[in-house]
N, C-alpha and C positions, 0 to 999 in steps of 0.2 A: 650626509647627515642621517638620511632615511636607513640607510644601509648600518652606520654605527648603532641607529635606537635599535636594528633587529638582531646583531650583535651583542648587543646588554642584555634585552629582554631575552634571548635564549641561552645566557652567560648567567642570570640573576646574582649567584651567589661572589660574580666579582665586584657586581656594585656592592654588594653587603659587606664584603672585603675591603673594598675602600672606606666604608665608612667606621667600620674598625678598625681601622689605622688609626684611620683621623680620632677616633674617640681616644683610642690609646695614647696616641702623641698627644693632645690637652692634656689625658689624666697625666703624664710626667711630667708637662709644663706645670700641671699643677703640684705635684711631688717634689718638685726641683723645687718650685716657690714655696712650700713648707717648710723644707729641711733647709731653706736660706734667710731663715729667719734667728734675730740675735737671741729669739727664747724663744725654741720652737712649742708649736703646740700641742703636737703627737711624739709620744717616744717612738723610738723604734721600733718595738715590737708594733706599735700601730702602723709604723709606718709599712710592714711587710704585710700587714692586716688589709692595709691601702693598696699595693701592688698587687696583691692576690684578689682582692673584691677586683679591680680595674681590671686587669687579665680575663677573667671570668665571665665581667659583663660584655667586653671583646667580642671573646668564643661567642657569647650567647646570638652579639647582634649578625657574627657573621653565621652561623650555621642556625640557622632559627629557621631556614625554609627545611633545611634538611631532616633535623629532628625536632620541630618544633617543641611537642612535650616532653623530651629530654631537657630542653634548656629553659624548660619553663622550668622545671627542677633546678638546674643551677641554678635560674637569679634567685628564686627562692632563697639558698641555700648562700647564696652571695649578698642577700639581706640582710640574712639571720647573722651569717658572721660581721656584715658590717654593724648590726645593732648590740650585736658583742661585743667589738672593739671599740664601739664607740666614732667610728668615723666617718665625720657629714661632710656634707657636699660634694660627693665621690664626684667626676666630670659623669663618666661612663654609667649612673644614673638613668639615664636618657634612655637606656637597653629596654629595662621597665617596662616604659608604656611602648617599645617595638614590640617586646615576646607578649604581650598583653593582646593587642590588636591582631599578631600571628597567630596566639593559637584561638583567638574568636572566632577568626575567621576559617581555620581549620575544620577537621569532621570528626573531631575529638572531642568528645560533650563535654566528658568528664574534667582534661584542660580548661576546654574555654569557663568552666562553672568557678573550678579553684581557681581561674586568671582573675574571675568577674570577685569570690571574694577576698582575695590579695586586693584588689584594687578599694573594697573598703577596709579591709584592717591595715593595711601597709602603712596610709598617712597617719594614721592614729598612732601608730605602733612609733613612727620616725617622731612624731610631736610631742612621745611621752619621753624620747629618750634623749632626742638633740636639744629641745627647749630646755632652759634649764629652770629652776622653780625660782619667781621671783625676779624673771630680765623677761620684760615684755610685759604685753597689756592681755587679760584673757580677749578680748575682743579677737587682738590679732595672732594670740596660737587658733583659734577660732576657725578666722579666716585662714591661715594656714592649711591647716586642715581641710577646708572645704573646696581651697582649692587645689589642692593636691588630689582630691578627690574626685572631684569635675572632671580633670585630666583623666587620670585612670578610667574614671566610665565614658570618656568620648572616647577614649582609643578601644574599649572596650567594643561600645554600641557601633564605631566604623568599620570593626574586624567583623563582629556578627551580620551586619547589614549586606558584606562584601559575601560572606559563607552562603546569607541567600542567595543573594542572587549570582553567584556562581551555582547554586543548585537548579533556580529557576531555568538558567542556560542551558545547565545538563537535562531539565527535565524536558525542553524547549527541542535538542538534538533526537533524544532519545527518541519524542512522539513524530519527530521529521523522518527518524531513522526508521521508524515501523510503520508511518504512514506509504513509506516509499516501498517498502514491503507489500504492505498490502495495495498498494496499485500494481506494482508488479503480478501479485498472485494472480490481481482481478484481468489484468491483461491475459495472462496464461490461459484463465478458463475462458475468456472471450476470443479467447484463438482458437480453443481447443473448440468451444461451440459455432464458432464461424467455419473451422473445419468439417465438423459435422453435419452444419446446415450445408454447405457446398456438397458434401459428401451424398447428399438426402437429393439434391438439385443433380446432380450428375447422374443417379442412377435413373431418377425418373424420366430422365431427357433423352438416356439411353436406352433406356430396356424400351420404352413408348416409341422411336423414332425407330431407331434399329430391329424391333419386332416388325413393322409398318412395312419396313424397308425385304426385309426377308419374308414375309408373307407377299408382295409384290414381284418377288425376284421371283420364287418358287411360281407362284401361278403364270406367271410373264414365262417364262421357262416350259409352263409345260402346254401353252396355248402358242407357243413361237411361232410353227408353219401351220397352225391351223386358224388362227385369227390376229392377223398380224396387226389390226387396230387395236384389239386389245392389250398387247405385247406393249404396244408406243407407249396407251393409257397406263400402262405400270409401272416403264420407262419412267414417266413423267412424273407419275406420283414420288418416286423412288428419289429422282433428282429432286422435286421441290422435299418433301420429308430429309432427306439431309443438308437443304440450305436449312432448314428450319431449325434442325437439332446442332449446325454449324453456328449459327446465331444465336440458340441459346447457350451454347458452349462457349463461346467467346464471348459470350454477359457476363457466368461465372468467371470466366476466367480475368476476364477484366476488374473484377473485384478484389480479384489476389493480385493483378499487374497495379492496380492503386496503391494496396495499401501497400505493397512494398515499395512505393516514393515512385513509384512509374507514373509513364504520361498516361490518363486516363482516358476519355473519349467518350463517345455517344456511344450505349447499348443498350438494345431491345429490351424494355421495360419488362420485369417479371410478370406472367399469365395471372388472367384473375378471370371471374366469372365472364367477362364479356369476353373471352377469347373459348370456353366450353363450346361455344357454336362451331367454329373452326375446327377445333378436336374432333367434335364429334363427324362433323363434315367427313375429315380426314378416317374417320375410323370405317364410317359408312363407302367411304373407297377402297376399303382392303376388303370388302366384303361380309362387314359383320353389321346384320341389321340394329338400330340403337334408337329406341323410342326415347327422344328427351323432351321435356318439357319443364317449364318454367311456371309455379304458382306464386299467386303473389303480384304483387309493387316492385317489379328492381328498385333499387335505388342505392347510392352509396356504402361500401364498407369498407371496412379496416382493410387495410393492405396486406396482413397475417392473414383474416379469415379466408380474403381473395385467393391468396397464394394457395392454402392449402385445401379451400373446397376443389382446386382446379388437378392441385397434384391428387389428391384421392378420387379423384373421376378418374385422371388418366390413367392412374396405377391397375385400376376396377376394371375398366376396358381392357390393359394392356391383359392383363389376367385372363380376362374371357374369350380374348384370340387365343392363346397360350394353351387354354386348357379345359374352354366351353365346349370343344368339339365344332364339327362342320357346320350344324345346323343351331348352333347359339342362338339366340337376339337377348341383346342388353335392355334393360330399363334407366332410364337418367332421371329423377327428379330433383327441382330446385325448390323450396318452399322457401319464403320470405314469410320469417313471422315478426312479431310484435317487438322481439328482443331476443332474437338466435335465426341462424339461419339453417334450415335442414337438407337435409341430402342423403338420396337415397340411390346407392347403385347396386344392379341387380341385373342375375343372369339364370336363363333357362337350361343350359345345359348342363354338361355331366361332372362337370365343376371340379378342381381340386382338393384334395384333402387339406383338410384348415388345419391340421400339423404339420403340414409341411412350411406354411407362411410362420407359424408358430414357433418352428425351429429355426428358423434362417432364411426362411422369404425363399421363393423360387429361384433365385442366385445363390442361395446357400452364405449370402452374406448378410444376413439380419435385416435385409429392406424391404420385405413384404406387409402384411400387416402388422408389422413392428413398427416399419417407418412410419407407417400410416398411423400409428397412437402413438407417436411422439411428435408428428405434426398437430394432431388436434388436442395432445396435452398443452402444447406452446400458447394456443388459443383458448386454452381453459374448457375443453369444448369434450363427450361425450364418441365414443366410437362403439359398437356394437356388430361385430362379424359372425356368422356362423352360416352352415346349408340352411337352404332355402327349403319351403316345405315343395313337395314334386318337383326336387331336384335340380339343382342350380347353387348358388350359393349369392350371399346378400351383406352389402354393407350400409349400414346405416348410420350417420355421424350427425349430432349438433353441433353448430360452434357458435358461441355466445356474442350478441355482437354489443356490449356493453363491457367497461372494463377493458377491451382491447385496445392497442396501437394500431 
Protein backbone atom coordinates (compact mmCIF):
# COMPACT_ATOMS: atom_id res chain seq x y z
CA UNK A 1 0.00 0.00 0.00
CA UNK A 2 2.86 2.36 1.25
CA UNK A 3 4.64 1.74 -2.01
CA UNK A 4 1.28 2.22 -4.36
CA UNK A 5 0.62 5.96 -2.15
CA UNK A 6 4.39 6.72 -3.45
CA UNK A 7 3.66 5.71 -6.80
CA UNK A 8 0.54 8.24 -7.12
CA UNK A 9 1.93 10.92 -5.31
CA UNK A 10 5.02 11.01 -7.76
CA UNK A 11 2.45 10.04 -10.84
CA UNK A 12 -0.13 13.11 -9.64
CA UNK A 13 -1.39 13.96 -12.94
CA UNK A 14 -2.81 10.11 -13.12
CA UNK A 15 -4.82 10.58 -10.27
CA UNK A 16 -6.17 13.72 -11.91
CA UNK A 17 -6.67 11.54 -15.13
CA UNK A 18 -8.85 9.33 -13.25
CA UNK A 19 -10.90 11.60 -12.04
CA UNK A 20 -11.51 13.03 -15.56
CA UNK A 21 -12.80 10.11 -16.80
CA UNK A 22 -14.93 9.75 -14.08
CA UNK A 23 -16.34 13.31 -14.60
CA UNK A 24 -16.52 12.68 -18.17
CA UNK A 25 -18.39 9.35 -18.03
CA UNK A 26 -21.35 11.15 -15.59
CA UNK A 27 -21.42 14.23 -17.91
CA UNK A 28 -22.64 11.48 -21.02
CA UNK A 29 -24.51 9.58 -18.43
CA UNK A 30 -25.95 12.80 -18.04
CA UNK A 31 -26.18 13.71 -22.09
CA UNK A 32 -27.51 10.31 -22.76
CA UNK A 33 -30.33 11.15 -20.10
CA UNK A 34 -31.26 14.46 -21.97
CA UNK A 35 -31.40 13.39 -25.33
CA UNK A 36 -33.73 10.27 -23.73
CA UNK A 37 -36.21 12.38 -23.02
CA UNK A 38 -39.91 12.30 -25.04
CA UNK A 39 -39.38 16.45 -25.15
CA UNK A 40 -36.08 17.06 -24.80
CA UNK A 41 -34.94 20.09 -23.12
CA UNK A 42 -31.78 21.22 -25.09
CA UNK A 43 -31.78 21.34 -28.86
CA UNK A 44 -28.95 20.27 -30.34
CA UNK A 45 -26.98 22.82 -30.84
CA UNK A 46 -27.05 22.89 -26.95
CA UNK A 47 -26.43 19.84 -26.76
CA UNK A 48 -22.88 20.07 -28.67
CA UNK A 49 -22.54 23.35 -26.43
CA UNK A 50 -22.78 20.50 -23.45
CA UNK A 51 -20.26 18.17 -24.92
CA UNK A 52 -17.77 20.91 -25.66
CA UNK A 53 -18.32 22.73 -21.85
CA UNK A 54 -17.85 18.74 -20.46
CA UNK A 55 -14.77 18.05 -22.59
CA UNK A 56 -13.07 21.24 -21.53
CA UNK A 57 -13.94 21.06 -17.83
CA UNK A 58 -12.12 17.24 -18.30
CA UNK A 59 -8.91 18.89 -19.78
CA UNK A 60 -9.01 21.45 -17.11
CA UNK A 61 -9.38 18.90 -14.05
CA UNK A 62 -6.65 16.67 -15.54
CA UNK A 63 -3.90 19.18 -16.53
CA UNK A 64 -4.55 21.79 -13.79
CA UNK A 65 -1.13 20.93 -12.11
CA UNK A 66 0.67 21.33 -15.22
CA UNK A 67 -0.74 24.61 -16.50
CA UNK A 68 -2.61 25.65 -13.76
CA UNK A 69 -3.37 29.44 -15.19
CA UNK A 70 -3.90 28.21 -18.67
CA UNK A 71 -6.85 26.22 -17.44
CA UNK A 72 -7.85 28.66 -15.26
CA UNK A 73 -8.50 30.28 -18.78
CA UNK A 74 -10.40 27.51 -20.17
CA UNK A 75 -13.05 27.10 -17.28
CA UNK A 76 -13.48 30.71 -17.60
CA UNK A 77 -14.02 30.39 -21.06
CA UNK A 78 -16.14 27.17 -20.57
CA UNK A 79 -18.55 29.29 -18.32
CA UNK A 80 -18.97 31.96 -20.63
CA UNK A 81 -19.99 29.56 -23.29
CA UNK A 82 -22.07 27.57 -21.05
CA UNK A 83 -23.98 30.82 -19.86
CA UNK A 84 -24.39 31.44 -23.58
CA UNK A 85 -25.91 28.33 -24.46
CA UNK A 86 -27.68 28.25 -21.79
CA UNK A 87 -26.77 25.02 -20.16
CA UNK A 88 -27.22 24.03 -16.34
CA UNK A 89 -26.24 21.57 -14.37
CA UNK A 90 -23.18 20.63 -16.42
CA UNK A 91 -21.82 17.21 -14.18
CA UNK A 92 -18.11 18.43 -14.97
CA UNK A 93 -19.08 21.78 -12.92
CA UNK A 94 -17.09 20.31 -10.19
CA UNK A 95 -13.69 21.45 -12.36
CA UNK A 96 -14.51 25.07 -10.85
CA UNK A 97 -13.89 24.92 -7.48
CA UNK A 98 -10.52 22.28 -8.51
CA UNK A 99 -8.85 25.07 -10.76
CA UNK A 100 -10.09 27.57 -8.09
CA UNK A 101 -8.19 25.92 -4.99
CA UNK A 102 -5.03 25.18 -7.89
CA UNK A 103 -4.35 28.22 -8.86
CA UNK A 104 -4.64 29.69 -4.83
CA UNK A 105 -2.58 27.66 -3.99
CA UNK A 106 -0.10 28.45 -6.87
CA UNK A 107 2.77 31.46 -7.15
CA UNK A 108 0.70 33.17 -9.56
CA UNK A 109 -0.84 36.32 -7.80
CA UNK A 110 -2.47 37.39 -10.60
CA UNK A 111 -4.52 33.79 -11.20
CA UNK A 112 -5.23 33.22 -7.74
CA UNK A 113 -6.82 37.03 -7.52
CA UNK A 114 -9.08 36.58 -10.92
CA UNK A 115 -9.89 32.80 -9.28
CA UNK A 116 -10.87 34.67 -5.87
CA UNK A 117 -13.21 37.18 -8.13
CA UNK A 118 -14.78 34.43 -10.43
CA UNK A 119 -15.68 32.83 -7.32
CA UNK A 120 -17.76 36.06 -6.44
CA UNK A 121 -19.18 36.86 -9.84
CA UNK A 122 -19.71 33.33 -11.13
CA UNK A 123 -22.73 32.43 -8.74
CA UNK A 124 -24.35 35.54 -9.34
CA UNK A 125 -23.67 35.41 -13.10
CA UNK A 126 -25.21 31.38 -13.09
CA UNK A 127 -28.54 32.81 -10.73
CA UNK A 128 -29.23 35.53 -13.16
CA UNK A 129 -29.19 33.22 -16.05
CA UNK A 130 -30.46 29.52 -15.04
CA UNK A 131 -33.08 30.94 -12.44
CA UNK A 132 -35.85 31.80 -14.41
CA UNK A 133 -37.99 35.09 -13.52
CA UNK A 134 -41.00 34.06 -11.44
CA UNK A 135 -40.21 29.81 -10.32
CA UNK A 136 -38.84 30.04 -6.95
CA UNK A 137 -38.82 32.21 -3.82
CA UNK A 138 -36.33 35.30 -3.90
CA UNK A 139 -35.32 33.86 -0.51
CA UNK A 140 -34.06 30.84 -2.21
CA UNK A 141 -32.25 32.26 -5.55
CA UNK A 142 -30.71 33.99 -2.40
CA UNK A 143 -29.50 31.22 -0.76
CA UNK A 144 -28.46 29.88 -3.89
CA UNK A 145 -26.30 32.32 -4.41
CA UNK A 146 -24.80 32.36 -1.14
CA UNK A 147 -24.04 29.16 -1.22
CA UNK A 148 -22.48 28.69 -4.33
CA UNK A 149 -20.45 31.41 -2.98
CA UNK A 150 -19.38 29.88 0.36
CA UNK A 151 -17.99 27.01 -1.74
CA UNK A 152 -15.99 29.05 -4.19
CA UNK A 153 -14.27 31.04 -1.13
CA UNK A 154 -13.49 27.72 1.01
CA UNK A 155 -11.81 26.21 -2.11
CA UNK A 156 -10.50 29.57 -2.47
CA UNK A 157 -9.14 30.24 1.33
CA UNK A 158 -7.76 26.05 1.26
CA UNK A 159 -5.69 26.76 -1.97
CA UNK A 160 -4.15 30.11 -0.47
CA UNK A 161 -3.71 28.67 2.98
CA UNK A 162 -1.81 25.44 1.20
CA UNK A 163 0.52 28.32 -1.03
CA UNK A 164 1.51 29.50 2.60
CA UNK A 165 2.51 27.24 4.02
CA UNK A 166 4.29 25.48 1.35
CA UNK A 167 6.18 28.90 1.29
CA UNK A 168 6.75 28.72 5.06
CA UNK A 169 8.51 25.02 4.26
CA UNK A 170 10.47 26.63 1.51
CA UNK A 171 11.36 29.40 3.77
CA UNK A 172 11.99 26.68 6.61
CA UNK A 173 14.65 24.58 3.99
CA UNK A 174 16.28 27.52 2.77
CA UNK A 175 17.34 29.13 6.37
CA UNK A 176 18.43 25.03 7.35
CA UNK A 177 20.12 25.20 3.94
CA UNK A 178 22.43 28.40 4.81
CA UNK A 179 22.46 27.59 8.42
CA UNK A 180 24.38 24.53 7.49
CA UNK A 181 26.50 26.75 5.31
CA UNK A 182 27.53 28.74 7.81
CA UNK A 183 28.59 26.07 10.39
CA UNK A 184 30.47 24.71 7.73
CA UNK A 185 32.31 28.07 7.08
CA UNK A 186 32.62 28.50 10.98
CA UNK A 187 34.16 24.90 11.15
CA UNK A 188 36.66 25.85 8.27
CA UNK A 189 38.05 28.94 10.09
CA UNK A 190 38.15 26.94 13.44
CA UNK A 191 40.41 24.48 11.68
CA UNK A 192 42.18 26.87 10.05
CA UNK A 193 42.70 28.77 13.48
CA UNK A 194 43.37 25.63 15.44
CA UNK A 195 45.98 25.07 12.76
CA UNK A 196 47.58 28.05 13.31
CA UNK A 197 47.50 27.87 17.02
CA UNK A 198 49.28 24.24 16.73
CA UNK A 199 51.47 25.92 14.17
CA UNK A 200 52.35 28.91 16.92
CA UNK A 201 52.82 25.67 19.74
CA UNK A 202 55.15 23.65 17.54
CA UNK A 203 57.50 26.42 16.84
CA UNK A 204 57.94 27.62 20.18
CA UNK A 205 58.47 23.97 21.45
CA UNK A 206 61.08 23.63 18.89
CA UNK A 207 63.09 26.50 18.40
CA UNK A 208 63.23 26.63 22.73
CA UNK A 209 64.06 22.89 23.23
CA UNK A 210 66.10 22.36 20.18
CA UNK A 211 68.14 25.78 20.72
CA UNK A 212 68.79 24.20 24.59
CA UNK A 213 69.67 21.03 22.86
CA UNK A 214 72.42 22.53 20.33
CA UNK A 215 73.83 25.03 22.75
CA UNK A 216 74.41 21.77 25.15
CA UNK A 217 75.78 19.63 22.33
CA UNK A 218 78.34 22.33 21.11
CA UNK A 219 79.70 23.01 24.65
CA UNK A 220 79.53 19.28 25.64
CA UNK A 221 81.65 18.94 22.38
CA UNK A 222 84.10 21.05 23.12
CA UNK A 223 84.80 20.32 26.96
CA UNK A 224 84.75 16.33 25.94
CA UNK A 225 88.41 15.31 27.03
CA UNK A 226 88.87 18.17 29.20
CA UNK A 227 86.03 18.06 31.68
CA UNK A 228 84.36 14.88 31.20
CA UNK A 229 81.72 15.81 34.25
CA UNK A 230 80.77 18.48 32.39
CA UNK A 231 80.16 16.67 29.14
CA UNK A 232 77.56 14.05 31.29
CA UNK A 233 75.89 17.46 32.80
CA UNK A 234 74.95 18.39 29.07
CA UNK A 235 74.42 14.70 28.12
CA UNK A 236 71.94 15.03 30.63
CA UNK A 237 70.40 18.26 29.99
CA UNK A 238 70.10 17.31 26.22
CA UNK A 239 68.31 14.02 27.08
CA UNK A 240 65.86 15.45 29.55
CA UNK A 241 65.28 18.85 27.09
CA UNK A 242 64.09 16.47 24.46
CA UNK A 243 61.80 14.18 26.76
CA UNK A 244 60.41 17.41 27.42
CA UNK A 245 59.92 18.87 23.86
CA UNK A 246 58.84 14.87 23.05
CA UNK A 247 55.96 15.43 25.54
CA UNK A 248 54.89 18.57 24.48
CA UNK A 249 55.04 17.37 20.99
CA UNK A 250 52.88 14.54 21.56
CA UNK A 251 50.18 17.05 23.51
CA UNK A 252 49.85 18.75 20.30
CA UNK A 253 49.76 16.21 18.54
CA UNK A 254 47.24 14.44 20.49
CA UNK A 255 44.75 17.18 19.76
CA UNK A 256 44.90 16.52 16.10
CA UNK A 257 44.87 12.45 16.84
CA UNK A 258 41.35 13.52 18.89
CA UNK A 259 39.70 15.49 16.85
CA UNK A 260 40.17 13.17 14.05
CA UNK A 261 37.83 10.56 15.97
CA UNK A 262 41.14 8.90 17.46
CA UNK A 263 41.65 7.40 20.94
CA UNK A 264 42.66 10.28 22.89
CA UNK A 265 44.64 9.86 26.27
CA UNK A 266 46.41 11.78 29.01
CA UNK A 267 48.70 14.61 27.94
CA UNK A 268 51.00 17.01 29.55
CA UNK A 269 48.68 19.96 30.34
CA UNK A 270 49.69 23.26 28.46
CA UNK A 271 52.69 25.63 30.33
CA UNK A 272 51.43 28.39 32.36
CA UNK A 273 53.11 30.80 34.78
CA UNK A 274 53.87 28.05 37.29
CA UNK A 275 56.01 26.06 35.06
CA UNK A 276 58.38 29.91 33.99
CA UNK A 277 60.32 28.53 37.13
CA UNK A 278 61.42 25.32 35.34
CA UNK A 279 62.09 27.30 31.91
CA UNK A 280 64.09 29.43 33.49
CA UNK A 281 65.90 26.72 35.65
CA UNK A 282 66.43 25.10 32.22
CA UNK A 283 67.85 28.18 30.49
CA UNK A 284 70.13 28.98 33.62
CA UNK A 285 71.75 25.35 32.55
CA UNK A 286 72.79 26.32 29.00
CA UNK A 287 74.53 28.94 30.40
CA UNK A 288 72.64 32.11 30.00
CA UNK A 289 72.33 33.98 33.39
CA UNK A 290 68.27 35.07 33.85
CA UNK A 291 67.24 37.29 36.78
CA UNK A 292 63.48 36.35 37.39
CA UNK A 293 61.43 37.42 39.52
CA UNK A 294 57.93 37.62 40.55
CA UNK A 295 55.75 40.87 41.88
CA UNK A 296 52.84 40.80 43.21
CA UNK A 297 50.10 37.95 44.66
CA UNK A 298 50.12 34.88 42.20
CA UNK A 299 47.00 33.78 42.04
CA UNK A 300 44.75 32.25 39.42
CA UNK A 301 44.44 33.14 35.63
CA UNK A 302 42.87 32.54 32.45
CA UNK A 303 44.30 29.67 30.78
CA UNK A 304 45.03 31.97 27.40
CA UNK A 305 46.83 34.59 29.46
CA UNK A 306 48.95 31.45 31.32
CA UNK A 307 49.76 30.02 28.00
CA UNK A 308 50.87 32.95 26.32
CA UNK A 309 52.92 34.99 29.31
CA UNK A 310 54.82 31.56 29.31
CA UNK A 311 55.21 31.27 25.43
CA UNK A 312 56.62 34.86 25.24
CA UNK A 313 59.30 34.38 28.12
CA UNK A 314 60.34 31.27 26.22
CA UNK A 315 60.48 32.92 22.82
CA UNK A 316 62.57 36.07 24.73
CA UNK A 317 65.01 33.71 26.25
CA UNK A 318 65.14 31.49 23.35
CA UNK A 319 66.10 34.88 21.30
CA UNK A 320 68.80 35.98 23.74
CA UNK A 321 70.78 32.53 23.47
CA UNK A 322 70.45 33.03 19.73
CA UNK A 323 71.69 36.24 19.38
CA UNK A 324 72.60 38.06 23.00
CA UNK A 325 76.22 37.07 22.49
CA UNK A 326 78.44 35.18 24.99
CA UNK A 327 78.11 37.44 27.85
CA UNK A 328 74.05 38.17 27.74
CA UNK A 329 72.05 38.05 31.15
CA UNK A 330 68.14 38.15 30.71
CA UNK A 331 65.78 40.01 32.85
CA UNK A 332 62.39 38.01 33.68
CA UNK A 333 59.66 39.95 35.40
CA UNK A 334 56.10 38.91 36.56
CA UNK A 335 53.97 41.83 37.85
CA UNK A 336 50.43 40.74 39.25
CA UNK A 337 48.31 43.84 39.02
CA UNK A 338 44.75 44.76 39.97
CA UNK A 339 43.20 43.67 36.44
CA UNK A 340 46.28 42.62 33.72
CA UNK A 341 49.18 40.91 34.33
CA UNK A 342 52.64 42.33 33.23
CA UNK A 343 55.74 41.12 31.76
CA UNK A 344 58.77 42.15 31.17
CA UNK A 345 61.66 40.37 29.25
CA UNK A 346 64.86 41.78 28.79
CA UNK A 347 68.37 41.41 27.55
CA UNK A 348 71.85 43.04 27.92
CA UNK A 349 73.46 42.07 24.96
CA UNK A 350 74.23 42.84 21.32
CA UNK A 351 70.77 41.83 20.48
CA UNK A 352 69.25 41.37 17.11
CA UNK A 353 67.81 43.57 14.62
CA UNK A 354 64.10 43.96 15.36
CA UNK A 355 63.60 43.82 11.37
CA UNK A 356 64.59 40.78 11.15
CA UNK A 357 61.70 39.46 13.81
CA UNK A 358 59.56 42.07 11.84
CA UNK A 359 60.09 40.27 8.52
CA UNK A 360 59.69 36.69 9.33
CA UNK A 361 60.97 35.98 12.82
CA UNK A 362 64.39 34.47 13.02
CA UNK A 363 63.17 31.18 10.95
CA UNK A 364 62.24 33.41 8.30
CA UNK A 365 58.65 31.92 8.82
CA UNK A 366 56.83 34.80 10.46
CA UNK A 367 57.04 33.38 14.30
CA UNK A 368 59.06 35.92 15.90
CA UNK A 369 57.54 38.83 17.20
CA UNK A 370 54.87 38.29 14.86
CA UNK A 371 53.76 35.33 16.81
CA UNK A 372 54.34 36.83 19.86
CA UNK A 373 51.47 39.86 18.83
CA UNK A 374 49.23 37.55 17.79
CA UNK A 375 49.30 35.54 20.96
CA UNK A 376 48.74 38.72 23.15
CA UNK A 377 46.14 40.07 20.43
CA UNK A 378 44.16 36.54 21.28
CA UNK A 379 44.15 37.91 24.94
CA UNK A 380 43.24 41.42 24.13
CA UNK A 381 46.55 42.24 25.75
CA UNK A 382 49.24 44.97 24.70
CA UNK A 383 53.00 43.98 23.21
CA UNK A 384 55.59 46.62 23.05
CA UNK A 385 59.22 45.38 21.32
CA UNK A 386 62.13 47.37 20.40
CA UNK A 387 66.29 47.93 21.59
CA UNK A 388 66.89 48.49 24.86
CA UNK A 389 68.55 51.69 25.91
CA UNK A 390 72.72 50.46 26.35
CA UNK A 391 72.11 47.76 24.13
CA UNK A 392 70.13 44.77 24.47
CA UNK A 393 66.63 44.65 23.24
CA UNK A 394 63.25 44.56 25.45
CA UNK A 395 59.72 43.09 25.35
CA UNK A 396 57.14 44.28 27.21
CA UNK A 397 53.51 42.87 27.19
CA UNK A 398 50.22 43.39 29.24
CA UNK A 399 47.63 40.92 29.11
CA UNK A 400 44.22 41.85 30.60
CA UNK A 401 43.05 39.32 32.90
CA UNK A 402 39.33 40.44 32.81
CA UNK A 403 37.13 39.58 29.68
CA UNK A 404 39.30 36.50 29.04
CA UNK A 405 38.59 32.58 29.03
Amino acid sequence: MHRLYEFFRRHPMLVDGFWAVCLLMMSALWLVGEASYSRPRMAGWQVAAGVTVSVALCCVVWLRRRWPERMLIVAAVAGLLQLAADVFAVVPDFAMLVIVFTVASGRARWASLSALTGAFVGPTLAALRFVPEGDGSTLGNVFFVVFLTVCFLLAWVLGDSLRTRRAYYVQLEERAARLEKEREAQAKVAVAAERARIARELHDVVAHNVSVMVVQADGGAYVLDTAPEQTRQALQTISGTGRQALAEMRRLLGVLRTGEGGEGGEYVPQPGVEQLTDLVEQVRGTGLPVDFRVDGTPRPLPSGVELTAYRIVQEALTNTRKHGGPDAEAVVRLSYGADELGLLAEDDGRGAQAELYEDGGTDGLGHGLIGMRERVGMVGGDLETGPRPGGGFRIRARLPLTGVD
